[in-house]
ZANUSE-67310 format. One line per 10 residues: number of its first residue (from 1); their letters; for each residue x, y, z of C-alpha. Coordinates in steps of 0.05 Angstrom, whole numbers, padded with zeros to 5 digits, always signed. Layout:
NUM> A> X/Y/Z; ...
//
This chain:
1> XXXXXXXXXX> +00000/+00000/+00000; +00059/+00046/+00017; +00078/+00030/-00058; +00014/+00052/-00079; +00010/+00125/-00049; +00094/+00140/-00066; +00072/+00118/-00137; +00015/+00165/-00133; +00057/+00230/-00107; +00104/+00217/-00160
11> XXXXXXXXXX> +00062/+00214/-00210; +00020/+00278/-00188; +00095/+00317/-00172; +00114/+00297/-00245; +00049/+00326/-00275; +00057/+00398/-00238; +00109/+00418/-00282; +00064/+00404/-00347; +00005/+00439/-00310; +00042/+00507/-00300
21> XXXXXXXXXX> +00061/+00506/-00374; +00009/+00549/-00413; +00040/+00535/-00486; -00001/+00468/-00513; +00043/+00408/-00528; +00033/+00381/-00605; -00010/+00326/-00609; +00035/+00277/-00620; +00071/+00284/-00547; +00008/+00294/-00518
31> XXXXXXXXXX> -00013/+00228/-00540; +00048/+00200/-00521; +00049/+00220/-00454; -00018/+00197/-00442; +00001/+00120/-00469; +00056/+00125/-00419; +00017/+00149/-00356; -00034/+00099/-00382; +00016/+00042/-00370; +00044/+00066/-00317
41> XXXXXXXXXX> -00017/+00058/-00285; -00042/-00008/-00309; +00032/-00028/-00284; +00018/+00002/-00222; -00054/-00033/-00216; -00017/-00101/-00241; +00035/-00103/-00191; -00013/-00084/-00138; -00058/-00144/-00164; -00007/-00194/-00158
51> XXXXXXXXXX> +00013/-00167/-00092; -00050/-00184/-00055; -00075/-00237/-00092; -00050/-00288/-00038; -00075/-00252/+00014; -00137/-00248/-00015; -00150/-00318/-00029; -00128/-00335/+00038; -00186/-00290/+00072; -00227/-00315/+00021
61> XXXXXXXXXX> -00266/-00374/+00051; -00266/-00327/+00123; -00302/-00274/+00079; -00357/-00325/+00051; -00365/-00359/+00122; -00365/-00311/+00178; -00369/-00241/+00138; -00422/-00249/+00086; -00472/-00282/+00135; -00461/-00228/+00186
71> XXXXXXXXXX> -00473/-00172/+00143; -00529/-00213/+00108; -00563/-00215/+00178; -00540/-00138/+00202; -00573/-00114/+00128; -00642/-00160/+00154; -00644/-00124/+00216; -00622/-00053/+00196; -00688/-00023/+00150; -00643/+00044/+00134
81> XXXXXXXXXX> -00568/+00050/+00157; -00582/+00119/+00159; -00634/+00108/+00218; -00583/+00091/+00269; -00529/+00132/+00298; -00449/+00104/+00289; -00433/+00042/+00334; -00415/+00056/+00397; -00365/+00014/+00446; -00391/+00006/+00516
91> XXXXXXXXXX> -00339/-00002/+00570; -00352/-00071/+00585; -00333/-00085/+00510; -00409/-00087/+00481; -00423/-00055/+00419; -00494/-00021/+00407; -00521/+00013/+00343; -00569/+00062/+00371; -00634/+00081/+00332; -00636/+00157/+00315
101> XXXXXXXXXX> -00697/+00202/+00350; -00720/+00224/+00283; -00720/+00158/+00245; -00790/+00132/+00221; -00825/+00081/+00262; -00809/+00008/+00241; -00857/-00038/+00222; -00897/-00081/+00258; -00871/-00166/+00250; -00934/-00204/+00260
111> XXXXXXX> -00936/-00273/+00275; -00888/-00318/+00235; -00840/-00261/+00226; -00883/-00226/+00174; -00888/-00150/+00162; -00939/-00116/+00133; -00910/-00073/+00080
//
């Protein structure tokens, strides 16, 4: 990741120069420096790719096991995200997602878990 953002400052320092000059390039370099920064970033985007490709596929089957059904189950209980305040951390470790004053009244499960829509 630290490759990622030094890659990114150079590349923005490099293009200041070009910026402050008012007097247009011919097309040809234009077009040429565009190819480049074009592969420099698909470089950039490949070697990043590789990079955490193992580490991906090793939190893979953690991601489809433990993740996906948890936020499956938070998205079933949560109407509107925007109903509830930020999470906050109890001393005692607990974690509670508090339901703003303003947010509109849920509705009503009848029996079987059904709600009336």
């Amino acid at each position: 990741m630290k490759q990622l953002a030094t890659a990114l400052i150079a590349l923005s320092l490099l293009s200041a120069p070009a910026a402050a000059d008012d007097t247009p390039a011919p097309e040809s370099e234009f077009s040429e420096g565009l190819d480049l920064f074009a592969e420099g970033a698909r470089l950039i985007m490949e070697g990043l790719r590789e990079e955490m490709e193992p580490m991906l596929e090793e939190i893979q089957p953690f991601l489809e096991d433990e993740m996906l059904p948890f936020m499956q189950g938070m998205a079933d209980m949560m109407d509107d995200i925007t109903a509830y305040h930020p999470p906050e951390r109890l001393p005692n470790g607990d974690i509670i997602i508090r339901r703003r004053d303003d947010a509109p009244d849920l509705p009503e499960i009848g029996e079987g878990g059904e709600v009336e829509l």
